[in-house]
C-alpha positions as CSV (number, residue, x, y, z in Angstrom):
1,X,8.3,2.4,2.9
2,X,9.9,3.5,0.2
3,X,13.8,3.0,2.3
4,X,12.5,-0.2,2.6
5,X,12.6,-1.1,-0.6
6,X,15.8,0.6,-1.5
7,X,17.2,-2.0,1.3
8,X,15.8,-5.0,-0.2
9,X,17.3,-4.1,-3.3
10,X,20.6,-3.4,-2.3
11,X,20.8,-6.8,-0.6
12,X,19.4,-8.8,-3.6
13,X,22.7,-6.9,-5.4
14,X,24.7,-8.0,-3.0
15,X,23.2,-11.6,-3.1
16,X,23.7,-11.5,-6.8
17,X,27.2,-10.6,-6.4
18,X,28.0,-13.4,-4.3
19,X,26.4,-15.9,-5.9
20,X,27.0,-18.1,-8.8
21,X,24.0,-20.9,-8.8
22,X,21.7,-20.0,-11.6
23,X,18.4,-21.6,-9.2
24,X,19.1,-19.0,-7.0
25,X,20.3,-16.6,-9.4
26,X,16.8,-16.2,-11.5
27,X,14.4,-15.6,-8.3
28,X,16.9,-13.2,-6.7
29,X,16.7,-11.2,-9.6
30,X,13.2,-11.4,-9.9
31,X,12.7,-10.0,-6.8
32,X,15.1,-7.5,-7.1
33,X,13.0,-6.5,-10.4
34,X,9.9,-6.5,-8.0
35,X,11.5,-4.0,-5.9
36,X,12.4,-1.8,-8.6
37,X,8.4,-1.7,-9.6
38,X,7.4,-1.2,-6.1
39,X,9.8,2.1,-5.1
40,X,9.0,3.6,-8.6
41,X,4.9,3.2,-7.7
42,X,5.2,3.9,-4.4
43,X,7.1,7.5,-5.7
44,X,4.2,7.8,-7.9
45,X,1.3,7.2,-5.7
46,X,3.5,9.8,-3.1
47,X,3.4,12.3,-6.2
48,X,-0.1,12.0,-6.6
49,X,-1.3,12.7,-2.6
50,X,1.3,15.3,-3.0
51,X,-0.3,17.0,-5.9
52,X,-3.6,16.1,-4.8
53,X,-3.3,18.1,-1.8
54,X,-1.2,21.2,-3.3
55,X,-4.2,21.9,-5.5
56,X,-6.9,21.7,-2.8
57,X,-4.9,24.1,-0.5
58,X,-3.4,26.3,-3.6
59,X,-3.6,29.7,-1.6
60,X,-3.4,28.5,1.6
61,X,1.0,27.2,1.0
62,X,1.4,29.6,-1.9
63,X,3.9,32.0,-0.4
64,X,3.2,33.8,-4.1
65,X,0.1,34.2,-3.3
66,X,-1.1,37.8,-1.8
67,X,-4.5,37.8,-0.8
């Protein structure tokens, strides 16, 4: 999901480069903002499973951890 959103950005940049008409200008880069929102809360909800599920199985992936 997340390269998916990376995608979508780089071809509203490219869009924007091409393009000088300020109609299509203002909701290209409003979506290009969207996609900027939606990969940074995507990375956080992935940090919080991640976390999540580090501190339920603490010794079981700690290689530190000697039992």
């Amino acid at each position: 999901m997340i390269a998916a959103e990376q995608k979508a950005r780089t071809t509203y940049d490219n869009i924007l480069r091409l393009v000088d008409d300020p109609d299509v200008i203002t909701p290209i880069r409003f979506l290009r903002e969207r996609e900027i929102v939606h990969y940074q809360r995507f990375g956080e909800a992935l940090r919080m499973v991640q976390d999540d599920l580090d501190s339920r199985n603490f010794y079981a992936f700690n290689p530190a951890f000697r039992g």
